[in-house]
matplotlib code that plots the C-alpha trace (Angstrom):
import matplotlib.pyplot as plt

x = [26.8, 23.0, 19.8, 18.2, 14.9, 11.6, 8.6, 6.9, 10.3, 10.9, 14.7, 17.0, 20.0, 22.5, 22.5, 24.8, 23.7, 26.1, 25.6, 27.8, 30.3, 30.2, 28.2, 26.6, 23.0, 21.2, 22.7, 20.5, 22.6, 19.0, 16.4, 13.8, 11.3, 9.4, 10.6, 7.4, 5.8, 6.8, 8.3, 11.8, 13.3, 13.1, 16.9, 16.7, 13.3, 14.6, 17.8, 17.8, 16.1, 19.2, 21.6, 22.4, 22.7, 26.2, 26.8, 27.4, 26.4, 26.9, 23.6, 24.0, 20.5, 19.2, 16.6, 13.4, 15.1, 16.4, 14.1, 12.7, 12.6, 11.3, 14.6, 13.6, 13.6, 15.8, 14.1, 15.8, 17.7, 18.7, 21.2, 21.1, 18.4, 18.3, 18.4, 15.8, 16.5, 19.8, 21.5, 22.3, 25.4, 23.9, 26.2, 23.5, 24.6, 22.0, 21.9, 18.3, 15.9, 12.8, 9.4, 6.4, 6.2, 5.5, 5.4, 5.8, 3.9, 5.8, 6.4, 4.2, 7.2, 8.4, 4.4, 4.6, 8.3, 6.9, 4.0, 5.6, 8.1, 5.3, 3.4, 6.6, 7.1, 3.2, 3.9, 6.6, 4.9, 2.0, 4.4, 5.3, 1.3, 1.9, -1.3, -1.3, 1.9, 1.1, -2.5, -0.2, 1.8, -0.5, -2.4, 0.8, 1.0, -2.6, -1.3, 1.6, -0.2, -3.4, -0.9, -0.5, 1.4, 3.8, 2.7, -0.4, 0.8, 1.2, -1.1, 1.1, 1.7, -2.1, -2.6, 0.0, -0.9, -4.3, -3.3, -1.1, -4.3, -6.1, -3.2, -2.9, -7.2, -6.6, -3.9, -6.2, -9.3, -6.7, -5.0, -8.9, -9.9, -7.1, -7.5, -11.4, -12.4, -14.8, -16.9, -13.4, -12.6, -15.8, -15.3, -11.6, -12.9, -15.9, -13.2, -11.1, -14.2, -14.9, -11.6, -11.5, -15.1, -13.6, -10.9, -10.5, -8.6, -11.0, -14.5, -12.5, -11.9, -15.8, -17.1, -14.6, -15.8, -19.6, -18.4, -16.1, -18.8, -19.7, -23.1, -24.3, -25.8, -25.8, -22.8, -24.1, -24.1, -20.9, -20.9, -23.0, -21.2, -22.4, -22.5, -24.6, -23.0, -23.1, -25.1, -24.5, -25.0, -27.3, -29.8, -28.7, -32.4, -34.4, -32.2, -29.9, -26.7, -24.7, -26.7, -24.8, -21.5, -21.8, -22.6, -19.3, -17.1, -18.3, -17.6, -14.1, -14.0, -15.0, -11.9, -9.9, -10.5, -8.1, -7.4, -7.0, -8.6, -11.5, -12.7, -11.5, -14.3, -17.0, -17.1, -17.1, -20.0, -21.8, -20.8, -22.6, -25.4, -25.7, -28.4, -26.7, -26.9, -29.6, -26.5]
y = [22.4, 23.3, 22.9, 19.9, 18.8, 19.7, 17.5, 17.8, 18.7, 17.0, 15.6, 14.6, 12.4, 9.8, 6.7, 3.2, 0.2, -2.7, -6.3, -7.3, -8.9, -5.9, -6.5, -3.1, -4.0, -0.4, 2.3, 6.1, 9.1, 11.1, 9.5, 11.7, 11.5, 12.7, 11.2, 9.8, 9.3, 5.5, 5.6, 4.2, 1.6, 2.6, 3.3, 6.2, 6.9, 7.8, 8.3, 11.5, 13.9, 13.7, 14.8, 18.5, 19.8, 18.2, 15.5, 12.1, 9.5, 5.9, 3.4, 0.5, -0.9, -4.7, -6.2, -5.0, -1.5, -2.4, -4.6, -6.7, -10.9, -11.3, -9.3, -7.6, -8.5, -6.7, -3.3, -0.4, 1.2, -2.6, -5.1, -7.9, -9.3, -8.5, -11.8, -12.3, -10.8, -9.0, -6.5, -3.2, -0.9, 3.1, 5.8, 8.6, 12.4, 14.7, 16.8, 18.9, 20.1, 21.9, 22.7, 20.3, 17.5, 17.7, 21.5, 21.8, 20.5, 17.2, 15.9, 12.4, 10.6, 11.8, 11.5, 7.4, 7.2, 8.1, 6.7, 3.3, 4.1, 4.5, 1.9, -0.5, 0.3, 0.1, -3.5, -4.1, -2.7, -5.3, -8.4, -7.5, -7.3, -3.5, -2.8, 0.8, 2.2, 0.3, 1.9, 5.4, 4.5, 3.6, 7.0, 8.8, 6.9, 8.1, 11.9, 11.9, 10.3, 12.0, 15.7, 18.6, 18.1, 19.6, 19.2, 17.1, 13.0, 11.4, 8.2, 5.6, 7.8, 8.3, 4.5, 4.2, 6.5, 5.1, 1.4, 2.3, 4.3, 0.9, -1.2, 1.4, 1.2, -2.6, -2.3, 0.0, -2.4, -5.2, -3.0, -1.9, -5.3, -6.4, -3.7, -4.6, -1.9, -3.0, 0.1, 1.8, -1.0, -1.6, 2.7, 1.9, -1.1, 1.1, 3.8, 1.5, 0.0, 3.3, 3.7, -0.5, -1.9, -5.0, -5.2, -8.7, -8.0, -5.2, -7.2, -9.9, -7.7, -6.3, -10.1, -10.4, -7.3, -8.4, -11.9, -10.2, -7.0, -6.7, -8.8, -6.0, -3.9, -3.1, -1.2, 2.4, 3.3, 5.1, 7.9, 6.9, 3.8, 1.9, -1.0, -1.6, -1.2, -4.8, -5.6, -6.5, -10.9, -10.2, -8.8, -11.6, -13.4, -10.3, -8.2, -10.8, -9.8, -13.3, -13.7, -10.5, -11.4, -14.4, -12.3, -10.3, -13.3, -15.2, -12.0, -12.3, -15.4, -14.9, -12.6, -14.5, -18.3, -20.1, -17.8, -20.1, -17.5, -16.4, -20.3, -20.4, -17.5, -18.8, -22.2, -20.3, -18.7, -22.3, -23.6, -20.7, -21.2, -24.6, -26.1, -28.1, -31.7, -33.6, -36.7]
z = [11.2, 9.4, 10.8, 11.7, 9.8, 11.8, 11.9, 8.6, 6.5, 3.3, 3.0, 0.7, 1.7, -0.4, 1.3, 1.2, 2.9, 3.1, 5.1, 7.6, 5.4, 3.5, 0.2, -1.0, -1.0, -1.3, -3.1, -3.9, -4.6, -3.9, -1.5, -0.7, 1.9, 4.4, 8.2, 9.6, 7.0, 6.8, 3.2, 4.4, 7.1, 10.2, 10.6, 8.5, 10.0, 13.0, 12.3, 10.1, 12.2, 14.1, 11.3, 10.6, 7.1, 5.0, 7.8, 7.2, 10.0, 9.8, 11.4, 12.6, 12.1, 13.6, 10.8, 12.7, 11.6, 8.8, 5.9, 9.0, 9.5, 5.6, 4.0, 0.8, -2.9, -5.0, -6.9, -8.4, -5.1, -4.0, -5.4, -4.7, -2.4, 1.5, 3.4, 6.0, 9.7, 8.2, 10.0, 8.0, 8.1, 6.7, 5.4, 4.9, 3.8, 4.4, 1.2, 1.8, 3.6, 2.4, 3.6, 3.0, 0.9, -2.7, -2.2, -6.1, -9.2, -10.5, -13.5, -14.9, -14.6, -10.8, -9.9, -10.7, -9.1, -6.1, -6.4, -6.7, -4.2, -1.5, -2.7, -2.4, 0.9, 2.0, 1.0, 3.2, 5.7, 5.0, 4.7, 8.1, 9.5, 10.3, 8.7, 9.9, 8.4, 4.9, 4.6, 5.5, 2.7, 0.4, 0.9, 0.4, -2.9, -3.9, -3.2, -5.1, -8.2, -7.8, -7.1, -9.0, -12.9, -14.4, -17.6, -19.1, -18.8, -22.3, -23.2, -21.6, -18.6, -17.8, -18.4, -16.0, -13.2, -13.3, -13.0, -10.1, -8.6, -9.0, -7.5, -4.6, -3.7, -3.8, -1.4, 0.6, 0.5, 1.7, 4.9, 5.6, 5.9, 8.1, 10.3, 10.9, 9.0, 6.5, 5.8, 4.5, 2.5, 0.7, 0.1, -1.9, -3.6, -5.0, -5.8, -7.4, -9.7, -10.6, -11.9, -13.5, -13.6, -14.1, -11.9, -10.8, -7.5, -6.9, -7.3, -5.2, -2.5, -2.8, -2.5, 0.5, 2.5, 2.2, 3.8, 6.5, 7.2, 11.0, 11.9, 13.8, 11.5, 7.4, 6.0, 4.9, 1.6, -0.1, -2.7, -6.3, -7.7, -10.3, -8.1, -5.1, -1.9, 0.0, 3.4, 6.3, 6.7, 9.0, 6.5, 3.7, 4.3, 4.0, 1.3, 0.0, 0.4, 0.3, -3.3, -4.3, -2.7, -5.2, -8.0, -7.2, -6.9, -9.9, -12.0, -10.7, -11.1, -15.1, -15.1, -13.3, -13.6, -12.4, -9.1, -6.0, -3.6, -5.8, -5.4, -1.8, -0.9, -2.8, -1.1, 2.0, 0.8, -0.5, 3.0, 5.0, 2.7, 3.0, 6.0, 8.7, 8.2, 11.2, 11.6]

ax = plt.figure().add_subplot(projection="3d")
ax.plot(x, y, z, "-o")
ax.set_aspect("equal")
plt.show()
């Protein structure tokens, strides 16, 4: 048989995925990826660096392996939907293997496909609290639409790649926060207002990192942003940082009206504000 791919190798394989009664539930003639990288299940994750060049294998894969205890809603690869905690059967051919991902300038159109692909799959990461791998895949999302061109996108392309930009710093701003980290995800929601000044879910997420930033001391500033970076609530008497958390939120909230979670962090902020009542 062929080589094996090495750590860093960029493969292409066709791959089936069937449930145990046998309904075809993911079909790709051409799924490319790098392993380790986190941009497909874990069954093929770990499975295809064991596969030689031309060789089919067949996985068996539990649903922590597979598309985990949620399933997965259909998309373009899948039909239908993938119950929750379902057990996948993989037939995987291992067409490629090439050096480096991306090596080569892509088109417009393949820079969003894999842009959305990664970004998919950082969200399935997410739904399964694996905050870790989804920022990883939301990164590799930025590369590919933020990587070399083949050729100059049109209008509706650029429009495109930059609302998925957008949608991928949100998605960064969220994992960040998760993960305790609220320096980093004040740093994607400025990026991400650079790119939409009035992104709702962007401004959102900047009123939610002021609430959630670290009591020990004031988060430094980022790179020039045309909005203030927010402070520590340590520092809101002296500098008044909950006031401009406020300001954020209510700006989404203009947006945005009738979002549930916009309201939801605002009366957290009134009730932090308000004095405790002598009873």
């Amino acid at each position: 048989g062929g080589p094996r791919p090495l750590p860093g190798q960029e493969v292409s394989v066709k791959v089936l995925g069937a449930l145990e009664d046998g309904g075809l539930v993911e079909r790709d003639p051409r799924l490319t990826f790098v392993p380790g990288h986190g941009d497909v299940v874990q069954a093929l994750e770990l499975g295809v660096p064991t596969m030689q060049l031309g060789e089919v294998s067949f996985f068996l894969a539990a649903f922590p392996y597979a598309y985990g205890r949620p399933g997965s809603r259909r998309c373009t690869r899948r039909e239908p939907d993938v119950p929750p905690e379902a057990p996948l059967l993989f037939e995987v051919t291992l067409l490629e293997v090439r050096d480096g991902p991306d090596p080569q300038p892509l088109s417009p159109a393949v820079r969003l496909r894999l842009g959305s692909q990664r970004r998919e799959r950082g969200n399935f990461h997410f739904a399964r609290a694996d905050f870790a791998a989804a920022l990883r895949s939301y990164r590799l999302s930025l590369r590919a639409l933020d990587g070399p061109t083949t050729a100059p996108p049109g209008p509706e392309e650029e429009e495109e790649l930059r609302e998925q930009r957008v949608k991928c710093l949100n998605n960064c701003a969220a994992a960040e926060l998760k993960l305790g980290r609220a320096e980093e995800a004040l740093a994607a929601c400025e990026a991400a207002l650079r790119i939409s000044p009035d992104n709702g879910r962007a401004l959102l997420r900047r009123g939610q990192v002021g609430l959630a930033a670290p009591r020990s001391s004031p988060l430094p500033s980022t790179q020039p942003s045309r909005h203030p970076p927010l402070l520590s609530p340590q520092l809101l008497a002296e500098q008044g940082r909950d006031a401009e958390a406020a300001l954020v939120l209510r700006r989404a909230l203009e947006l945005d009206p009738a979002n549930k979670v916009i309201h939801t962090e605002l009366s957290r902020l009134a009730k932090r504000q308000s004095p405790p009542s002598n009873a």
